[in-house]
N, C-alpha and C positions, 0 to 999 in steps of 0.2 A: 757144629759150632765150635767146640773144644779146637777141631784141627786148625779152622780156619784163626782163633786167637792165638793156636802158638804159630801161625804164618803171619799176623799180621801185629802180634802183640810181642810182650817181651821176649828176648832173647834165650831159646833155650838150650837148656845142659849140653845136650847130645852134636854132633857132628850135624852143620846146618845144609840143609840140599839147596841145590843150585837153582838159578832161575828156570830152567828148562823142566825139573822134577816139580816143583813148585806148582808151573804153570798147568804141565800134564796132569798133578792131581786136582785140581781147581776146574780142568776140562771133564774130567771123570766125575766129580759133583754134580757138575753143569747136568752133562748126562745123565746120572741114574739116580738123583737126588729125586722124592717125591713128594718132599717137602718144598711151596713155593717159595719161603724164606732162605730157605739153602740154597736154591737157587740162584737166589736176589744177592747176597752175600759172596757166594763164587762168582755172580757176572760183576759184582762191585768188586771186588778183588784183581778180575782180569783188567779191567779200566785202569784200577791204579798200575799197572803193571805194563800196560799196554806202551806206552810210552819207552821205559827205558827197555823193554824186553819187546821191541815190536816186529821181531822177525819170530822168535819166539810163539809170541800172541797169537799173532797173523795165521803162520802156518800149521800150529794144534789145536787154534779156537774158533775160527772163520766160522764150520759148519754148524756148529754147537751154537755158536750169537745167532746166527741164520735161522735154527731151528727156535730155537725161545723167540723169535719175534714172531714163528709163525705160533705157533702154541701158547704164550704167556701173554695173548691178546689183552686179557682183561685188567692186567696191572703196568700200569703207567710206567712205576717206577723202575721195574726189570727192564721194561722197553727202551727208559732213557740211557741206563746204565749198557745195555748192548749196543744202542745207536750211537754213544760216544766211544765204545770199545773200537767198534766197527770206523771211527770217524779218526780215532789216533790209527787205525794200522795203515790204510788207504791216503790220508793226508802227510803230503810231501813240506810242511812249513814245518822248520825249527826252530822253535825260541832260540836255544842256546848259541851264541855267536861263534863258530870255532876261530882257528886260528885262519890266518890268509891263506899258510902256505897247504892246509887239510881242505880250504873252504870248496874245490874245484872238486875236488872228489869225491869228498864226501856227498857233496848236493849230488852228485852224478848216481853214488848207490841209492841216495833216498829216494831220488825220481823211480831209478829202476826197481827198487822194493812197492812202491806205491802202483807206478804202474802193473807189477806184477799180483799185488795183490786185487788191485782193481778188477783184473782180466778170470784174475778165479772167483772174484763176485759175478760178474756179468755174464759170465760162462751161462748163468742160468738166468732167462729170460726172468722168469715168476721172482726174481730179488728183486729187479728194480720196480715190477707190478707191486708187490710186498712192500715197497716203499713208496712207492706213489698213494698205496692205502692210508699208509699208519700217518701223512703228511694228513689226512681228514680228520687227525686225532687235534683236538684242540688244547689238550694240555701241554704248557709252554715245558717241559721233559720228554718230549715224543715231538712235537712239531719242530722245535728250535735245534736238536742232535740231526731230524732226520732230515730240514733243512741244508745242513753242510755238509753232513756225510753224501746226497746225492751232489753237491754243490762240486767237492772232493773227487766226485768218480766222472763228473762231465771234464772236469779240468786234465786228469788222465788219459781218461779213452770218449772223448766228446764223440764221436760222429757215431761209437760204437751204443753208446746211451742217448744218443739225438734219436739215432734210428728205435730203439724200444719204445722210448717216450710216446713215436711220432703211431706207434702203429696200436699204441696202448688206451682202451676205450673210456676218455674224458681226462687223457693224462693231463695236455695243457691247459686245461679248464682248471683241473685241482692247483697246479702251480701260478694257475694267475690270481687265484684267491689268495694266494701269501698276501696279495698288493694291498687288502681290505683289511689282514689283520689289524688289530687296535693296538697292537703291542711293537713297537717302531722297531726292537732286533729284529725279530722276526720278520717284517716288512722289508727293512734296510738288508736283511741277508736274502730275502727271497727277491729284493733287485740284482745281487752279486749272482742268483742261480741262473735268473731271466737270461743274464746279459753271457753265461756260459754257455746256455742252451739256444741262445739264437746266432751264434757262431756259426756263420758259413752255412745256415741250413736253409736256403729260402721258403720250406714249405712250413716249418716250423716258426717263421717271421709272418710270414701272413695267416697264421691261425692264433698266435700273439696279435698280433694288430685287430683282426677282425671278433677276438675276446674282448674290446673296448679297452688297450692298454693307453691308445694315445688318451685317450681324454683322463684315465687313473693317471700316467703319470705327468702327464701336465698341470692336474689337481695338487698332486705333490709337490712338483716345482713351484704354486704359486702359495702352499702353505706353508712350505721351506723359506720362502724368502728372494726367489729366482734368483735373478746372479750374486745376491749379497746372503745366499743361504750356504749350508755347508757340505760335506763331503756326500749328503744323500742326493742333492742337488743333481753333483757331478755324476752319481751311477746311474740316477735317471737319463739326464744328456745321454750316456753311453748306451743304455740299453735303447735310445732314440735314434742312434747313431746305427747302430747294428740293426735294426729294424729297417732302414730305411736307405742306408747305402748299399747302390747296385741291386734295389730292388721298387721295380718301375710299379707294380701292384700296389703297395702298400705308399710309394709318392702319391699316387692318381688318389688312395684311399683317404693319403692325410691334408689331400689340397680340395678335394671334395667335403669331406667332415670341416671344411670352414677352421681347420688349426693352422693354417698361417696366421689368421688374424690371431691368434691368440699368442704368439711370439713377439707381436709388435711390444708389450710394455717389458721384454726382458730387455731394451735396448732403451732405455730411458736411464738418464745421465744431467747430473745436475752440474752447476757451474761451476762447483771445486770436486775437481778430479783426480785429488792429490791423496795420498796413504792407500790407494787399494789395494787389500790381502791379496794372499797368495793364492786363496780360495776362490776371490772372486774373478782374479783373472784368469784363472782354470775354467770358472764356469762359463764366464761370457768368450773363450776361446772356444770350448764346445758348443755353445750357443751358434757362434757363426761360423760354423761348420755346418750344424744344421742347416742353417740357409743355404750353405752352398753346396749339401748334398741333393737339395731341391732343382739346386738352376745348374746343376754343373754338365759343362757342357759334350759330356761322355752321353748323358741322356735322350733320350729322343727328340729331335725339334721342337715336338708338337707340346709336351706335356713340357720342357724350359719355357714357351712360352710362356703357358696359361698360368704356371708359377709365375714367370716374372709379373705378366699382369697384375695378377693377385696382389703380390708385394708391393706394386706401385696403387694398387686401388687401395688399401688398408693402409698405406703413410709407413708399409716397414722402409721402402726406400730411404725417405725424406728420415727417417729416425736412423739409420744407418750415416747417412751424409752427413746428419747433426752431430756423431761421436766422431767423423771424417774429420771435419773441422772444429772439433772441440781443442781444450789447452788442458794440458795434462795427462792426458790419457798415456797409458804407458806404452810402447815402442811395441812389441808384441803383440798388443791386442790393436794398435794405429794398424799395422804390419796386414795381421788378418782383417780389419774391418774392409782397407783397401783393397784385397784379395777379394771380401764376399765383394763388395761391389762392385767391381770389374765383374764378376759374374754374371751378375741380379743385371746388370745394364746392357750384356755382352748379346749383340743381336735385335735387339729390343727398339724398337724404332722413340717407342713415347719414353721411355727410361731411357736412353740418350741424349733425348732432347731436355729432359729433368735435368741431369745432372750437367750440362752444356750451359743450364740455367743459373747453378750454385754458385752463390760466391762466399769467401772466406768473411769473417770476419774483422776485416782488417781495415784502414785508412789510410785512401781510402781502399772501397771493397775491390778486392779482386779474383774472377773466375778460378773456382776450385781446381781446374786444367791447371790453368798458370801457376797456381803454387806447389804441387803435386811434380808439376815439371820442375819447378825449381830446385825440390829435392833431388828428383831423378841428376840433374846433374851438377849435383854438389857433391864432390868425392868426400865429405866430412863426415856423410848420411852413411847409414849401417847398410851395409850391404843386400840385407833380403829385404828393407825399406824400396831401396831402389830398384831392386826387383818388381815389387808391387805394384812401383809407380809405374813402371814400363808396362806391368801385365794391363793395369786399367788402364793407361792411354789405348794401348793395342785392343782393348774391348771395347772403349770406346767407339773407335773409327772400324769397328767390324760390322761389314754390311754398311756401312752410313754415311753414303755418298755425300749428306749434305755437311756432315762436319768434317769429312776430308777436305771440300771446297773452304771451310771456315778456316782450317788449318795453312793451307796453300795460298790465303786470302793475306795473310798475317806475313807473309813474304815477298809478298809483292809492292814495288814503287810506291802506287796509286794507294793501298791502305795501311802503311805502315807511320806508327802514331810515335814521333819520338820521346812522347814526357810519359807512358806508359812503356810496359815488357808488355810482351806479347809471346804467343805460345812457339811460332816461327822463329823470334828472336831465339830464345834459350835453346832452339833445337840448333838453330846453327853455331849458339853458343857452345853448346854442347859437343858440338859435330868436329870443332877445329880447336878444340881446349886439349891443355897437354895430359890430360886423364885418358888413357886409352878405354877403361869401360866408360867413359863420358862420351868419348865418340864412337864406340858401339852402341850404345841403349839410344842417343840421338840419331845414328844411321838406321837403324832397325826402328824407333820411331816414326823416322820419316818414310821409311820404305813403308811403311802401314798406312799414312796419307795418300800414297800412290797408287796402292793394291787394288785392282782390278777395277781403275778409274783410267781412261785413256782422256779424259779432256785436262785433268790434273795434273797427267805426266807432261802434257804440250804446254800449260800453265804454269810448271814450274821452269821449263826453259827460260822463264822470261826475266827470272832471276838475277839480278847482279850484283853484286860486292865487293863493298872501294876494301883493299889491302892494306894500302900503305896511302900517306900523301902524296901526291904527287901523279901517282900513277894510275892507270884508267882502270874502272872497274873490272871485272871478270866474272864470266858466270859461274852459277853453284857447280855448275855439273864440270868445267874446267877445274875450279877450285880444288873438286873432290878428285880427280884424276893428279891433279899438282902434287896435294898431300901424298897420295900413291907413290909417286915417283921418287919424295925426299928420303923414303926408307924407312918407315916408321913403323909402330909395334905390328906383329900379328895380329894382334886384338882388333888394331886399329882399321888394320889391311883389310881383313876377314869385313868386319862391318861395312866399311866404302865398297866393295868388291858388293856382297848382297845389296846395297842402296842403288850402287849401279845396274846390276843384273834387275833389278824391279825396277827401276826407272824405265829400261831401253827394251822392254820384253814386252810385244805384242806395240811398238810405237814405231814404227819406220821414222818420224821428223824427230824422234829423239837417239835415234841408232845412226841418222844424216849429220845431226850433231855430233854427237861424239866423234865420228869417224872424220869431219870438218876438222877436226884438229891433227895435224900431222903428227906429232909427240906418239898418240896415243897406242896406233897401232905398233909400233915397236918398240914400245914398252912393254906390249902385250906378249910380242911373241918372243922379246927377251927375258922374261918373266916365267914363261912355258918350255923354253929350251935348256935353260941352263937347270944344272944338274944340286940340288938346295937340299938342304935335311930334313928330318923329320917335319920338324914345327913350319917350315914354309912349304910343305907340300902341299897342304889345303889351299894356300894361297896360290900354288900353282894350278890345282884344280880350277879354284874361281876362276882366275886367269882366261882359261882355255871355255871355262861356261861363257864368259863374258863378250870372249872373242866368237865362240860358237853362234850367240844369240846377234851379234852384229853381221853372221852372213845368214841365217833362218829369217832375221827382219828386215833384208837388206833389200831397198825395192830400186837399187843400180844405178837413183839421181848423183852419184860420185863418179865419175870415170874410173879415176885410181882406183876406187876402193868396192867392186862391182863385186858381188856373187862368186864369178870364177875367178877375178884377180885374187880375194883374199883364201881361196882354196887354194891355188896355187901357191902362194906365198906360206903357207901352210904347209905344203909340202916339199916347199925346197928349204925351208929354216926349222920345222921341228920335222915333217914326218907325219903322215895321216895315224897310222897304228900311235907314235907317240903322243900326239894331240890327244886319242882317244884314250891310250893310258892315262894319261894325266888327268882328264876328265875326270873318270872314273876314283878319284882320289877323294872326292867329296861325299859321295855315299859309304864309302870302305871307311872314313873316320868315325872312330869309338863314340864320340861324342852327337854324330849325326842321328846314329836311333833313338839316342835317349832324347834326342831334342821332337823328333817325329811323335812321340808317344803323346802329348797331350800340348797345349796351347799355351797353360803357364810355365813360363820360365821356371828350372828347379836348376839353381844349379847350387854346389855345393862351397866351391869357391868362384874367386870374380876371375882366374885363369880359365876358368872350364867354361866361362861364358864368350862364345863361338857362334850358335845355328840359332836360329829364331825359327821356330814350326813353320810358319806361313812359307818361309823361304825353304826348307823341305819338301812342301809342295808343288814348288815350282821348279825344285833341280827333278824330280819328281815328273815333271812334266815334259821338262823339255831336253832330258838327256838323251832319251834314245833319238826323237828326233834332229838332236844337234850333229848326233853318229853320225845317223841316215844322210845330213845334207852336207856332210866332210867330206863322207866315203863315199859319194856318189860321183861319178866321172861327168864329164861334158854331154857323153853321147849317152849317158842315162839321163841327164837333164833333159836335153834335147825328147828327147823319146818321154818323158815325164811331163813336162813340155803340151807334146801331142797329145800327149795321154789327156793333160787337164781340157784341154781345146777341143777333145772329143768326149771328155768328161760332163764339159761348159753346152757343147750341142744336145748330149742327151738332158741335161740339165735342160735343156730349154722345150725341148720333146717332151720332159715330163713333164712340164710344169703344163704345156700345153695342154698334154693329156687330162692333167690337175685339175685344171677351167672344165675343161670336156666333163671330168668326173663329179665338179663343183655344181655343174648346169645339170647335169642326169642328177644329183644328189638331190637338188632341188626342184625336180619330177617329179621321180619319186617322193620325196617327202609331200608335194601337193596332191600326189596320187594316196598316200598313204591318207594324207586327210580327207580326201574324197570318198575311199576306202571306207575308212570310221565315220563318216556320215551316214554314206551309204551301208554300214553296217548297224547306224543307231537306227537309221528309219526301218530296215529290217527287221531289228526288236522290236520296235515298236510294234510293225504289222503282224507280227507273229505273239506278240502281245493281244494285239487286237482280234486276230485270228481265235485264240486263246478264251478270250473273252466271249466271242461269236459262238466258239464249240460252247461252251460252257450254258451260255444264253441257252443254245438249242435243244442239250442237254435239260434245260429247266423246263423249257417246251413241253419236251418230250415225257417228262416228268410230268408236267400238268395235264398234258395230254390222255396219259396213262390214267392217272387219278379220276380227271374228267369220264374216260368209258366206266372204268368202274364203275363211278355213281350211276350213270346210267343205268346201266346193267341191273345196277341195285334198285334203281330208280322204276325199271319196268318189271321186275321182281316184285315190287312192293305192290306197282299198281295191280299186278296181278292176283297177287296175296289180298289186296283191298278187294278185289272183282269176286274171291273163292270168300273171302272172308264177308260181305254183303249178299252173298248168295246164301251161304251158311246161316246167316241171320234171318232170313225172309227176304230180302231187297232183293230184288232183281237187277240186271244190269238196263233194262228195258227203263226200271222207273229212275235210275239213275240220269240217263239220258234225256229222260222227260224234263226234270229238276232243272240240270243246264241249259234247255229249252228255254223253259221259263227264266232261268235268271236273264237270256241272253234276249229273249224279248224286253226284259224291265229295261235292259241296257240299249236295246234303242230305244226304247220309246224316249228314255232319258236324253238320248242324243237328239230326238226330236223335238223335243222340247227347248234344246238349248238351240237349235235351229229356229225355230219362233221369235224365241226371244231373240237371236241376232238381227232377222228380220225386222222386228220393229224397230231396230235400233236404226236400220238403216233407213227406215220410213221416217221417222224423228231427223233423221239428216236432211232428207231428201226438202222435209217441207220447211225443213230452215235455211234450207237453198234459196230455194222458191221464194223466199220473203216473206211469208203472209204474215197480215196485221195480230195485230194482239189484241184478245178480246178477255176484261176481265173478268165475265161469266162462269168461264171455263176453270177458273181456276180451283174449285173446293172437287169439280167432274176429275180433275187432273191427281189433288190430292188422292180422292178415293183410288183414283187407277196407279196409283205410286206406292199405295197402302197393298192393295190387291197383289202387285207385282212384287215387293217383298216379302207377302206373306207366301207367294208361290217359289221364290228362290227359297223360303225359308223350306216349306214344303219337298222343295228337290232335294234339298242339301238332306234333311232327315231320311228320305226314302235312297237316299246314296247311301250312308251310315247305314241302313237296315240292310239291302246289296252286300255291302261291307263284310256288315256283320254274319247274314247267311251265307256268305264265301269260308269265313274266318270257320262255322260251326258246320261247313262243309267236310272243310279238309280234315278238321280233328275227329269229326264222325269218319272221314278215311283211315285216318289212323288210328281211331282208337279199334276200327273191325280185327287188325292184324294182332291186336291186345285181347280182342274177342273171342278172337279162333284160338287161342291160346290158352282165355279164361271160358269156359263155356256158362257157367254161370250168372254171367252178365248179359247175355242175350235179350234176355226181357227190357231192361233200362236202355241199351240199345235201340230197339223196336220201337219203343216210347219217343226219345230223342225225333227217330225217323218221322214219327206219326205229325209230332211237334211242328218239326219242321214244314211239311205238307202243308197244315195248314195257316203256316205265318206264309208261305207263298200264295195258297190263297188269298189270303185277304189281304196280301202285296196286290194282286192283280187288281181285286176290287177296287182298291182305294188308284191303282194307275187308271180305272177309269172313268173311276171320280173325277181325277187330276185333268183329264182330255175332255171333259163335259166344261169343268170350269177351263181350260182355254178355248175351247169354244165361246163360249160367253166374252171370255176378254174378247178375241179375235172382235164380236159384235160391239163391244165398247169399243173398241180400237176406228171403226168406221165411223161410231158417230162421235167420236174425239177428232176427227179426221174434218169433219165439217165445222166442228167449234173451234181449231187450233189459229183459225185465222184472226183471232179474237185474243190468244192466248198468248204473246209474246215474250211478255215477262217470266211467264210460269216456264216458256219452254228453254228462256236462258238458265234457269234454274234445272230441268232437265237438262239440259247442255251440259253443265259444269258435272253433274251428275253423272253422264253416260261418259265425260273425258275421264271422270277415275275410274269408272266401270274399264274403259278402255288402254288407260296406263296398265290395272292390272291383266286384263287378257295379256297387253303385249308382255308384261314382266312372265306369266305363264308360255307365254311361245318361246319367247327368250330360252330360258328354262328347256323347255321340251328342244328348242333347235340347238343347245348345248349338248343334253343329251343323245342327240340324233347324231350331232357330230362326233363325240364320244365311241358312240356303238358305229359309225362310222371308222374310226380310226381302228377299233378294236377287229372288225372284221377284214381291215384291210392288212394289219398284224398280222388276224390267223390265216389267211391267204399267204402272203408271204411265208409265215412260220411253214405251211401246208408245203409250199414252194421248196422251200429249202430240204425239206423232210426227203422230198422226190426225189431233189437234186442229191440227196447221199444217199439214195438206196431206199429209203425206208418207207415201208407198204403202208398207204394210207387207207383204209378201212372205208367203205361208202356207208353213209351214212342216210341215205334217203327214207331210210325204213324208221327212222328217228322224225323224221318230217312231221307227221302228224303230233307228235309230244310238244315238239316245238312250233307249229303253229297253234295249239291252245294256251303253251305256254305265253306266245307273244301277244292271244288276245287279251289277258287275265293283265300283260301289262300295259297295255293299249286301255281296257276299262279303268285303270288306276289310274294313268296319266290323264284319261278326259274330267273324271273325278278331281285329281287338280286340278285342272283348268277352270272348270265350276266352281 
């Protein structure tokens, strides 16, 4: 502490050491100090020091600041004081103003110290990772130092710290958080870092963009104030700027994310437009730039569309047009409005026809075109003004056949309006005014009306124009040749020469015109021969284009002026090789690339304004060809000639073929649909096939299951047969058992045989007629009494049947429980015994039941003699035996459902049997099974007659 008071305190006694000793021991504290106060106080010492001593600083302190930021993590304040050490030796800004005549030099070593210091920071990758950390420090002494000092080392060796950042894990994510701090330096400087670090990077622009920058900094712009906020305003635009120019990703990402729409309220402008800062027309200059980094037409087709769309669906157009024609607005920011909108309209069919729609505000109203033009040629208007104006008329009519016809419309006889201007009028005003750039941006206008429209170029022919009084009109296209002739500016030449050359290119009836004028052609070729300086060479170039395209479009309706007469004449007055020298004179000019490079006019003064781009493309097109048809002889024509005429025959063979291949195309193609039917029905059958295996598959499954039971089935019975033997039962008295049940069961059916009988006896004698006799009627009662008490009788001795079936079978099964439990045998034996004699006295009582139908039977004969007496009573039978009879039928019903059933079902396992055969599989005979299954089918043969009863 002592040392560091006599360095930084008063003056002492002894001989004072120089900044260099000073520094060196202040780096030797830094070093081997173990105290972190000594520390803190040597790097506070370097900071103040750093400044006037910063080569000094830079070169014996760099490692030592380096090293305390890694080690003295934990205190803020060493941290800030090294990050500003580190931020004066690398930073190239000098307060101090020098002098003018030092100012060149000096900057020159500060860059080259800075840079150099720079490059022995970066040397090691882990400083700029080291600082990408300590930026996650939130104390405004470590964030706000560390902020500028990387800010410092991008502005030095940017591409060299682009590249760390970009490979460094969550580097841009940490620098996009600057944007959210709550503390505005630190926010407003971590925009200045943004806009260093996405210089020229584009991979570093779209991981910016896709961290959510656009929606932060348009949040900003509209808490700032958008175009009436201030200087943070401005570094958002730019960091929007660099983000977004010459990079097609992150357009597609900001016209997807719906922020166009959010630009439309920066362009709202209220009715005094007078006093705007300096500020704000900074901003709303970068503002519309932004639009027209969107639409400009370097970009893809596809994605200028869907921008321009976008700006005409959301009202940014119509709020652009609105500052177009506003009062006040200042000349610079008029200047660029005109510029984006030429843009935004530039190709756009429905945004064409918008702004074709505008009119000024004025009285009365007149088409935004028309006042626009007005400017363009008024030589009073500022120069890059009228630029503008040219660049949007020329966007206007790009691609947009039908406002070139609107253009071309406006100069013709039939619709020209004389108490209004018209957009024609001013062009030709323009065209023949003694303003040489008035009749270049007018020539070059109108050459844009004409562009790649052949009904327009024959439409303008029809032109004509009184001169003077007295004398008869002339048309435009003489006109424009006339002025050529008087000698007038280059500027002027140059412009009439391109008017002409797009007039007469690709129009034979307007190259028949021109050339209808005798003047013209030897003007042409005295313009191409004679030997002129610098500044009219161009114009001898055009010359020789102009004459070149009058023998390329020449279709020979002139006698004089035919194909080969003007190649000839060609080469007895200038010279084929000098023709084509001369030619060559219009792409060789300095001015002609810088015009090719893009579509708006840049020129820097109104002398350099010469080429119009569209017209580049067309010297562009048609030079080599004008060569080829200079320097071609007679007997190459001729022979070219042939060449087309067997050109034209195979032309007509292949088209032939064309048909041939049109009619096979669409064969094939029915074939191809026939194809895909007949390949869905295929699926299908093969589907269905699918289903079939499957079904048989389940068959066969059931099938399997089916023997099983069996199997098990005659197992059991068998098991029943050992297991009733084992009990005492023999199989003898078994069989006796079923004996007897199957006698109950006919007598049963005998019985119900009786009674049908009578039924049909009761029909017979109601056929017959016989009288009715009241007597019989109480005889009739009792035998109707008798007859249900014996139904009832049947019904219970069925029930008992039933029941001895039901104590059958569980006496079958319970023997297999038997032979298992031996225990139970006695209870068993008993059951058996039981049973014995409930069959017994079954049979007794079935011979009870045949004694009394006996008896009926004998009542039945002597009812038989009284019935003729009994009419009444037998109507009353009658209705009686018809429900006895509805229910038999509902019973057959029934039974002949089911018959049909087991009908279907056998005719299924036949089939299934079938199918089985048919793939191989061995069907098992089954006859030894026969007998199981016909007791089975008595047992339901006895059940089914039981229902019927």
């Amino acid at each position: 502490m002592n040392f560091l008071r006599g360095v930084m305190g008063s003056q002492p006694t002894g001989p004072q050491p120089t900044g260099a000793e000073t520094i060196q021991k202040l780096c030797d504290r830094v070093a081997s100090s173990t105290l972190l106060e000594d520390r803190r106080d040597a790097v506070r010492a370097l900071k103040s020091l750093s400044k006037k001593y910063r080569m000094e600083v830079g070169t014996m302190a760099i490692d030592h600041l380096v090293r305390i930021l890694q080690t003295d993590r934990s205190d803020t304040e060493i941290l800030g004081y090294a990050l500003d050490t580190l931020y004066n030796i690398v930073c190239n800004d000098e307060e101090e103003e020098p002098d003018e005549s030092e100012e060149e030099n000096l900057q020159k070593q500060e860059d080259d110290m800075g840079a150099q210091f720079t490059d022995k920071f970066v040397q090691e990758p882990e400083n700029i990772t080291l600082l990408l950390t300590l930026l996650e420090e939130f104390d405004f002494h470590v964030r706000w130092p560390g902020v500028k000092l990387l800010t410092a080392l991008l502005k030095n060796q940017c591409a060299q710290v682009q590249g760390i950042i970009l490979v460094s894990p969550m580097g841009v994510s940490r620098l996009m958080d600057l944007l959210a701090d709550s503390r505005e330096v630190i926010r407003n400087d971590g925009l200045l870092l943004l806009q260093q670090l996405t210089k020229g990077n584009a991979a570093i622009q779209k991981i910016v963009a896709f961290e959510n920058a656009f929606e932060r900094l348009l949040d900003i712009i509209t808490e700032e104030g958008s175009s009436d906020g201030g200087i943070v305003v401005e570094d958002c635009l730019l960091l929007l700027l660099n983000l977004l120019k010459n990079n097609s990703s992150n357009q597609n990402f900001f016209k997807e994310g719906s922020y166009i729409q959010k630009m439309k309220p920066w362009f709202e402008v209220g009715d005094d437009n007078s006093g705007w800062s300096a500020q704000k027309v900074t901003n709303l200059h970068l503002m519309l730039q932004l639009v027209r980094v969107m639409v400009s037409p370097v970009n893809s087709p596809g994605a200028t569309a869907s921008c321009q769309k976008a700006m005409f669906q959301c009202g940014l157009l119509q709020q652009l047009c609105t500052i177009l024609m506003a009062t006040g607005v200042p000349a610079d920011i008029l200047t660029e409005t005109i510029n984006t909108v030429s843009e935004v309209i530039r190709g756009s069919e429905v945004n064409q026809d918008y702004f074709a729609s505008v009119n000024a505000p004025s009285n009365p109203p007149r088409p935004a075109i028309v006042v626009l033009l007005m400017s363009m040629v008024n030589e009073r208007q500022p120069f890059v003004l009228r630029c503008a104006v040219l660049y949007c008329f020329q966007c206007f009519l790009y691609k947009n056949h039908k406002g070139q016809g609107e253009i071309v419309a406006t100069l013709l006889p039939s619709t020209i309006d004389a108490n209004s201007v018209s957009a024609g009028q001013l062009l030709c005003g323009g065209l023949f005014s003694a303003d040489s750039l008035s009749n270049w941006c007018a020539a070059v206008a109108l050459a844009h009306a004409l562009q790649d429209n052949l009904t327009q170029k024959e439409q303008l022919l029809r032109v004509q124009l009184a001169t003077s009084l007295g004398k008869p009109p002339v048309s435009l296209l003489q006109q424009c040749t006339n002025i050529l002739s008087q000698g007038s500016r280059v500027q002027t030449k140059v412009g009439l020469l391109m008017l002409l050359c797009t007039w007469i290119s690709n129009c034979p009836i307007a190259v028949m015109h021109f050339l209808h004028n005798q003047d013209n052609v030897p003007f042409l070729t005295g313009q191409i021969s004679e030997n002129l300086g610098e500044d009219e060479r161009l114009v001898q170039g055009l010359c020789a284009l102009l004459l070149g395209i009058c023998i390329y479009y020449n279709d020979n309706s002139l006698e004089n002026y035919t194909k080969e007469k003007l190649k000839q004449l060609i080469e007895k007055r200038i010279g084929k090789e000098n023709f084509v020298e001369k030619l060559g004179f219009i792409t060789k000019h300095e001015l002609y690339s810088r015009a090719a490079q893009k579509p708006q006019p840049a020129f820097s003064t109104p002398e350099h304004m010469l080429f119009d781009h569209e017209f580049t493309k067309l010297v562009k097109e048609l030079e080599g060809m004008i060569t080829k048809a200079v320097l071609k002889s007679s007997e190459e024509e001729k022979k070219e000639e042939e060449v087309k005429k067997t050109l034209e025959q195979h032309d007509s063979i292949v088209t032939q073929y064309k048909e041939l291949i049109r009619e096979q195309d669409s064969q094939i193609n029915e074939l191809k649909e026939q194809m895909t039917l007949l390949t869905s029905q295929n699926e299908k059958m093969q589907n269905t096939i699918t289903q079939q295996l499957s079904q048989i598959q389940q068959h066969k499954d059931q099938y399997n299951i089916l023997k099983l039971k069996l199997g098990k089935d005659n197992q059991q019975t068998a098991n029943q047969a050992e297991a009733a033997h084992v009990n005492g039962l023999q199989p003898e008295e078994l069989s006796q058992l079923r004996e007897q049940l199957e006698e109950l069961q006919r007598q049963n059916q005998l019985l119900q045989t009786q009674l049908t009988e009578k039924d049909s006896v009761i029909t017979s004698l109601k056929a017959e007629g016989i009288p009715s006799a009241e007597g019989s009627t109480s005889e009739v009662t009792v035998l109707q009494g008798e007859l249900e008490l014996l139904k009832a009788q049947l019904q219970s001795q069925t029930t008992e049947i039933t029941q001895l079936q039901t104590e059958r079978q569980e006496l079958l099964r319970g023997s297999e429980t038997t032979a298992a439990v031996p225990g139970e045998n006695s209870l068993y034996t008993e059951k058996i015994a039981g049973l014995e004699s409930r069959l017994s006295a079954q049979t007794a009582e079935t011979q009870k039941l045949k004694g009394e139908v006996k008896t009926l039977l004998g009542s039945r004969e002597l009812m038989e003699k009284d019935l003729a007496s009994a009419t009444s009573t037998a109507a009353i039978m009658q209705a009686e035996k018809s429900k006895l009879q509805q229910e038999v039928q509902e019973s057959k019903k029934e039974q002949d459902d089911l018959l049909m059933l087991l009908a279907d079902q056998d005719q299924k396992i036949l089939s299934l049997k079938q199918r089985l055969k048919d793939l191989g599989e061995t069907i098992e005979d089954e006859d030894d099974l026969d007998s199981k299954d016909q007791f089975d089918d008595d047992d339901e043969e006895e059940e089914e007659e039981e229902c019927d009863e």
